[in-house]
C-alpha positions as CSV (number, residue, x, y, z in Angstrom):
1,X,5.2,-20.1,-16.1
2,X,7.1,-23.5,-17.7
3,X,8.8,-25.6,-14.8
4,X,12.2,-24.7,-16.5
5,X,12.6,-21.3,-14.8
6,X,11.2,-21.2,-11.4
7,X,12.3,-24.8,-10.7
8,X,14.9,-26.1,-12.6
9,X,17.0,-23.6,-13.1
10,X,17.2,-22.8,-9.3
11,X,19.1,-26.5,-9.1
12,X,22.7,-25.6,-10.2
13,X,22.3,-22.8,-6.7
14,X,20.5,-25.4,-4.3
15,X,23.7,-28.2,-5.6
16,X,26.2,-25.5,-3.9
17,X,24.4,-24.6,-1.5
18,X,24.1,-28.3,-0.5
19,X,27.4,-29.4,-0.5
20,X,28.9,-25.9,1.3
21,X,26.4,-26.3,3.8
22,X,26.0,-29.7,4.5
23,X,28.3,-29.7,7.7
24,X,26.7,-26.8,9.6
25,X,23.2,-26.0,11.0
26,X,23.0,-22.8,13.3
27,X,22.5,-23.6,16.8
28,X,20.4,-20.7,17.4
29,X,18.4,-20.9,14.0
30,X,15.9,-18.9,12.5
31,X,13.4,-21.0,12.5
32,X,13.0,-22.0,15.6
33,X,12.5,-17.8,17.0
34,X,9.6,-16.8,18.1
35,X,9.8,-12.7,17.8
36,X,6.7,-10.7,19.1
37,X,6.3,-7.6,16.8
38,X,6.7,-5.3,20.0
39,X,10.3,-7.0,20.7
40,X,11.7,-7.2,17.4
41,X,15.7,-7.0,17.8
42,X,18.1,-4.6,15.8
43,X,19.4,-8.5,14.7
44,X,17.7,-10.9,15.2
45,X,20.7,-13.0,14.0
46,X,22.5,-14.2,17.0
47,X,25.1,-17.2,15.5
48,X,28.4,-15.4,14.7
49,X,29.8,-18.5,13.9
50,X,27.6,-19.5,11.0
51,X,30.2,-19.8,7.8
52,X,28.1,-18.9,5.5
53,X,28.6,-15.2,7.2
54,X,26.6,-13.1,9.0
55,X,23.3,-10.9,8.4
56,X,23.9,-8.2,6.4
57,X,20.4,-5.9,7.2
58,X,18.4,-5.0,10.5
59,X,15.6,-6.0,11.7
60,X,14.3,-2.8,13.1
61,X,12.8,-0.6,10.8
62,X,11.2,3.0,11.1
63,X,11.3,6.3,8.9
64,X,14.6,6.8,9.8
65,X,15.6,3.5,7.6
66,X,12.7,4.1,4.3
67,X,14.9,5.0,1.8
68,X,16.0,3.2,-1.5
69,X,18.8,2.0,0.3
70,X,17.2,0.6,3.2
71,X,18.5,-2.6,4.1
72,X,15.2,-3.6,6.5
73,X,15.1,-7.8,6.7
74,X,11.3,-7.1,8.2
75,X,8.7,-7.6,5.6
76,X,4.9,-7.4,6.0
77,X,1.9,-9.3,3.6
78,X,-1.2,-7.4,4.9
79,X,-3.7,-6.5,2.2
80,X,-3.5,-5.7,-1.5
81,X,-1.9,-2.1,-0.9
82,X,0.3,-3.3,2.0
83,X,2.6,-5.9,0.9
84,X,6.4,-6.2,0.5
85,X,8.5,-8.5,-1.5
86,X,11.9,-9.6,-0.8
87,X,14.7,-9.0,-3.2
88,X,18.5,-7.8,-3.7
89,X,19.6,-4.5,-2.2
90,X,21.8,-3.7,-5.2
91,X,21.6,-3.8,-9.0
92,X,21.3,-6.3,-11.4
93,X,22.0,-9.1,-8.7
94,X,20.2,-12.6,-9.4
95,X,18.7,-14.2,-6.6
96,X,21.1,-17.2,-6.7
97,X,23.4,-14.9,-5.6
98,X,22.0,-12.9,-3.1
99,X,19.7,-15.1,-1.6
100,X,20.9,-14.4,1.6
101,X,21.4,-10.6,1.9
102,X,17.3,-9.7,0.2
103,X,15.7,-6.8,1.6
104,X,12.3,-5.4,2.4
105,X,10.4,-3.9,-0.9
106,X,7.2,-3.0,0.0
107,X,4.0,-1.5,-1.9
108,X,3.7,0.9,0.8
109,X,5.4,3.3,2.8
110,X,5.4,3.2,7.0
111,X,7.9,0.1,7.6
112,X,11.0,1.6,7.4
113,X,11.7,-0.2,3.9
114,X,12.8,0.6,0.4
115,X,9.1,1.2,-1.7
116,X,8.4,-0.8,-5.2
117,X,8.9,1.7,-7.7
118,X,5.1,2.1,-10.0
119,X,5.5,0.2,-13.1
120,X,7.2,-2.8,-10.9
121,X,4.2,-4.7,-10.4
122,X,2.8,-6.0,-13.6
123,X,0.2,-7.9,-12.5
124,X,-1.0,-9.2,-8.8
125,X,-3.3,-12.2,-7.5
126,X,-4.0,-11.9,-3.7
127,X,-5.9,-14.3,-2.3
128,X,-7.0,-15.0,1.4
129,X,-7.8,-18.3,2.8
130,X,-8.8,-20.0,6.6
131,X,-5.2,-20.7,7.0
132,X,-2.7,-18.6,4.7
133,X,-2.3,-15.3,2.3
134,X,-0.7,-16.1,-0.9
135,X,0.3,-13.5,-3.2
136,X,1.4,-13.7,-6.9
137,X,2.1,-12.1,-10.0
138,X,4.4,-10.4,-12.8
139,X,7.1,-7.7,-12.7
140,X,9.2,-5.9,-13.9
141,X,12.2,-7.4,-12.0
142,X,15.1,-4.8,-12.8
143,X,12.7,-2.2,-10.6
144,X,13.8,-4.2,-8.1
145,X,17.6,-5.2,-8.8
146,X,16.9,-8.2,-9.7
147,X,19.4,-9.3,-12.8
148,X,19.6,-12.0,-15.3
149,X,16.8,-14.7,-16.1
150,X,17.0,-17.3,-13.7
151,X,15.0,-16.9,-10.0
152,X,15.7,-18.8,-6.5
153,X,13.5,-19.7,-3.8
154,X,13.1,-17.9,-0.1
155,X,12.1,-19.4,3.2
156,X,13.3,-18.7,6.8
157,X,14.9,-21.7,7.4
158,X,17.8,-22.1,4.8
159,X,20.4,-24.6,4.5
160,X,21.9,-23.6,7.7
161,X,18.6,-22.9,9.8
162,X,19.2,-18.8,9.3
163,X,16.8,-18.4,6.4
164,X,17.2,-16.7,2.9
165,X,17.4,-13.9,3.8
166,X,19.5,-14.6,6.3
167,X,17.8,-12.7,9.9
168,X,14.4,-12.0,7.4
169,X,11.7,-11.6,9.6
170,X,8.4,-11.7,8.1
171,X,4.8,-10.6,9.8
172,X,1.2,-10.1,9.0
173,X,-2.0,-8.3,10.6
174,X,-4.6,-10.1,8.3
175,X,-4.8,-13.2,10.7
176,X,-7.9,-13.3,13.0
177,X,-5.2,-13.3,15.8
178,X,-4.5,-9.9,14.8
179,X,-7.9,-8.5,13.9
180,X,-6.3,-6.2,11.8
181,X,-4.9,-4.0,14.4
182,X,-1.5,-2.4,13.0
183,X,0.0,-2.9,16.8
184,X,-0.8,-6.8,16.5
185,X,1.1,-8.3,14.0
186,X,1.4,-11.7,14.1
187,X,4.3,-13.7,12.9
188,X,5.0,-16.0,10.4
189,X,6.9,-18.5,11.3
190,X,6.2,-20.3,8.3
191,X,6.3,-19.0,4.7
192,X,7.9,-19.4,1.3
193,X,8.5,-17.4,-1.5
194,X,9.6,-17.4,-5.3
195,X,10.6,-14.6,-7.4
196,X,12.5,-13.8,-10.5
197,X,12.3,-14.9,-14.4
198,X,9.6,-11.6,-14.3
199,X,7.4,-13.5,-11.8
200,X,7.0,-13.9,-8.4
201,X,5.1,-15.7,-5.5
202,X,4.7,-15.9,-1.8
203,X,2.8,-17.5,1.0
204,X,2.1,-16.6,4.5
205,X,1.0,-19.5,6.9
206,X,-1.0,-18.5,10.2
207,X,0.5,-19.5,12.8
208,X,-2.4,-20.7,14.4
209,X,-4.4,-22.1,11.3
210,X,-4.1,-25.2,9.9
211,X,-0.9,-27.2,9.2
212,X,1.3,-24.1,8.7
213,X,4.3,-26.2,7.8
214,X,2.7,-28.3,5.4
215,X,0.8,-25.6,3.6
216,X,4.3,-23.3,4.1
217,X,6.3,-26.7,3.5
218,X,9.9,-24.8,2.4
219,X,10.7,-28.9,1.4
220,X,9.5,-28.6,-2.6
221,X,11.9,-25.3,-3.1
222,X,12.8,-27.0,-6.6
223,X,9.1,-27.0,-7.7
224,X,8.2,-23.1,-8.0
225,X,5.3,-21.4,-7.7
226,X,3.3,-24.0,-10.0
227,X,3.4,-26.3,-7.3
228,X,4.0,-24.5,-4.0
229,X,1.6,-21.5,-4.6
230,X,-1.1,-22.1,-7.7
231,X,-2.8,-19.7,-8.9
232,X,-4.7,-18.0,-11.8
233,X,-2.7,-15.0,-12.5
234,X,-3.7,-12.9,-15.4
235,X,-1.8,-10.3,-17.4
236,X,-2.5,-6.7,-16.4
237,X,-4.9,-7.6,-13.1
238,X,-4.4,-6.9,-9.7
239,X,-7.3,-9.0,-8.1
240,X,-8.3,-9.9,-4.4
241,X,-10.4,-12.6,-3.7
242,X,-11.2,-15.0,-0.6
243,X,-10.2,-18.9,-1.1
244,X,-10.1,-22.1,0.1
245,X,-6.8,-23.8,1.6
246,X,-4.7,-26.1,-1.2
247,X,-3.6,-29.4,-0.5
248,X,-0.6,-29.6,1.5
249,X,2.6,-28.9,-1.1
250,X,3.1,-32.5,-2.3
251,X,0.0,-34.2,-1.7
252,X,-2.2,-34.9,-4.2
253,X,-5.3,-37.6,-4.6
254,X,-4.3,-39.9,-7.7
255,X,-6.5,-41.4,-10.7
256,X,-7.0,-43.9,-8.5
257,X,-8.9,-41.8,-6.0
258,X,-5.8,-42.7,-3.0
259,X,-4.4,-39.6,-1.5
260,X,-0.9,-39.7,-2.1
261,X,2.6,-38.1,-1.3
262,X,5.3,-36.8,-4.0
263,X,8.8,-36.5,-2.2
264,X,11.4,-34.2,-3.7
265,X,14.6,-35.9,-4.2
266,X,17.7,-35.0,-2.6
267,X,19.1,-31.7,-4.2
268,X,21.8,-34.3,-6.0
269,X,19.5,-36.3,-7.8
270,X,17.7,-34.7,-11.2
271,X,14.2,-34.4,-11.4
272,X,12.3,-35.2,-14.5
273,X,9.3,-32.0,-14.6
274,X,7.6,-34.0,-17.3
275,X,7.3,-37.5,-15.6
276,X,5.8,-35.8,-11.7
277,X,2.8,-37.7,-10.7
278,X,0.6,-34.7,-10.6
279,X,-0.7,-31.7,-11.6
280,X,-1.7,-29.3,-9.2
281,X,-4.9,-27.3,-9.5
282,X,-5.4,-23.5,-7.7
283,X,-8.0,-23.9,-5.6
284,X,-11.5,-22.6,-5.9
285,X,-11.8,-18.9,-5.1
286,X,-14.4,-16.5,-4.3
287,X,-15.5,-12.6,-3.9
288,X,-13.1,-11.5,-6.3
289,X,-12.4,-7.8,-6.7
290,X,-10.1,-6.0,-9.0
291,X,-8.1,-3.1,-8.4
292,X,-6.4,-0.3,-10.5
293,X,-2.9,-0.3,-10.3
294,X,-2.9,3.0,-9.3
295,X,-5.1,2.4,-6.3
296,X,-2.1,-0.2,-4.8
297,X,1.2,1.4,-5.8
298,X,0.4,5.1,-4.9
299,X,3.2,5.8,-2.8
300,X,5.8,4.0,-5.7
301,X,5.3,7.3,-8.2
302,X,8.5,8.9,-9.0
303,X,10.0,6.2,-7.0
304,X,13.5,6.5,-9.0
305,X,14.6,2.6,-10.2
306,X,18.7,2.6,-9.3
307,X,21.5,3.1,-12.0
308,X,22.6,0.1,-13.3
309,X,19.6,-2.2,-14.1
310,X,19.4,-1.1,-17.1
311,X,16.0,0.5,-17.0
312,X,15.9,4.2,-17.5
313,X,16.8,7.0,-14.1
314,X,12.8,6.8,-13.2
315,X,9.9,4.3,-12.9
316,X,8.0,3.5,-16.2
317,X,4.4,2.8,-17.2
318,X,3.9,-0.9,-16.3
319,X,4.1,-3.4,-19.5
320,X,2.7,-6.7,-19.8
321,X,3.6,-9.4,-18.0
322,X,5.2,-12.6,-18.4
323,X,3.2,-15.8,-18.0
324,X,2.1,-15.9,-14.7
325,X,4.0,-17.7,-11.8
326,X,1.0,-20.0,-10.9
327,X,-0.7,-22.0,-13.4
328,X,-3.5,-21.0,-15.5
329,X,-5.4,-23.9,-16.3
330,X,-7.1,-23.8,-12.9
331,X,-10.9,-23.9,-11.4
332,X,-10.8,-20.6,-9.6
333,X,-14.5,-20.0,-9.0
334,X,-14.6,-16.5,-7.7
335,X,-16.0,-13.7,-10.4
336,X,-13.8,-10.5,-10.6
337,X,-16.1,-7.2,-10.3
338,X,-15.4,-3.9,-11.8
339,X,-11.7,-2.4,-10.9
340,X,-12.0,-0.6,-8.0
341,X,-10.3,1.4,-5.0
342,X,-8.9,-0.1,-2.1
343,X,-10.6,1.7,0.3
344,X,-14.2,0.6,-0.9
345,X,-13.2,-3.2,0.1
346,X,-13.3,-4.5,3.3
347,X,-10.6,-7.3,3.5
348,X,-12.1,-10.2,5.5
């Protein structure tokens, strides 16, 4: 995907955003909240005072809330058919202006969320490393409200500490600290995602791994996925493989062999795409498996798409996808074997 859409167009949103928010950081922030899975709050928004308002979902989720209306802030990255997305909880919304209010919308039901419709997903790159999942792909993005052509950034600190979305919590059970037990999630406390323009990325940092905020680093939000979450996407595949940890977002080894940091400028200042002083590279993958689509997005069939995004009263077939998020000119090293179903992997 070209610079234009997942970075610069996100720049006219992040000015406002910087100048209404510049006075105010939450004294209770998002960020900072550490919120075991087994204690998880209704809210877990506590600053009533924040001016940018107040969140607009809940935090605690069950079967009670799994509807298409759900408005669950609790999202979950776990494996290649248990994975959620965050976007707007009503039609034809563009991130920009919603970034704050995005819901739950996951691949699979049992969270208490709304469920991505089959026909969403257009094309999916998971990939698992020592220190963080990264997911990334195509879609369909009126499946999931999301209106116009530009896309926006999501992390959970925000310009006000609260996070986009504001109260979005966001856990995992694929870290060894959870050993894959359902009743362990772990949470992030570090992660970024990137969605709209008919693409999408996201990555979760371990907690415990290596450098979670520099390999999470919310700090390049104006570079996109091509930058904060390579990858080697490919039209029509939904792949799985093992990989090895990026550089931290920013750092990059030069021609002249030095190890070197690129800073963002100040959300005020322009930046030239064509003039940055690298170009990053996914990095090498491994034990590649693909997966029919069918296999992941089971539980979306007959999944109905909501009236007024322009797509028909029911899920489609999936179509191609755009060009994916990540760029395609990397070295992935991993060799993709014959589609498959989820339950003959073991995801390490």
């Amino acid at each position: 995907m070209s610079r234009s859409t997942l970075s610069t167009c996100l720049l006219s949103s992040f000015l406002l955003a910087a100048v209404v928010r510049a006075d105010y950081f939450s004294p209770d922030p998002l960020a900072d909240k550490v919120v075991p899975y087994n204690a998880i709050p209704y809210q877990v928004m506590t600053d009533t005072d924040d001016p940018r308002g107040f969140q607009t979902g809940y935090n605690i989720c069950n079967s009670t809330t799994e509807t298409q209306d759900s408005m669950c802030q609790t999202m979950f990255v776990n494996h290649m058919d248990d994975f959620c997305l965050w976007a707007p909880p009503n039609p034809n919304t563009s991130i920009a202006d919603s970034e704050g209010e995005e819901v739950a919308w996951c691949s699979k039901k049992g969270h208490g969320t709304r469920i991505i419709p089959d026909g969403a997903i257009t094309s999916l790159q998971m990939i698992k490393t020592p220190s963080y999942i990264q997911i990334s792909g195509t879609l369909n993005q009126a499946y999931l409200n999301i209106g116009g052509i530009d896309g926006g950034e999501l992390d959970p600190v925000g310009q006000d500490g609260e996070g986009n979305p504001m109260g979005g919590l966001v856990y995992t059970n694929a870290f060894n600290s959870s050993n894959g037990d359902n009743g362990t999630y772990a949470q992030a406390q570090h992660w970024i995602f990137f969605i709209g323009d008919s693409a999408f990325c996201g990555k979760i940092c371990d907690q415990t791994g290596s450098n979670p905020q520099g390999l999470c680093n919310n700090m390049y939000d104006r570079l996109g996925c091509e930058y904060n979450a390579p990858s080697n996407v490919e039209a029509n595949t939904f792949e799985y493989c093992l990989g090895d940890d990026m550089m931290p977002v920013g750092t990059y080894v030069g021609a002249d062999g030095q190890t070197s940091t690129y800073h963002q400028p100040a959300e005020t200042d322009p930046i030239d795409y064509s003039d940055l002083p690298y170009t990053p590279t996914p990095a090498p993958t491994s034990s590649c498996t693909q997966f029919a689509s069918s296999a992941i997005f089971a539980d979306g069939v007959g999944v109905t798409v909501a009236a007024g995004n322009g797509v028909g009263a029911s899920s489609a077939a999936p179509t191609s996808g755009a060009a994916a998020t990540g760029s395609a000119t990397g070295s992935g090293s991993g060799t993709a074997a014959k589609a498959t179903g989820v339950s003959d992997v073991s995801f390490a």
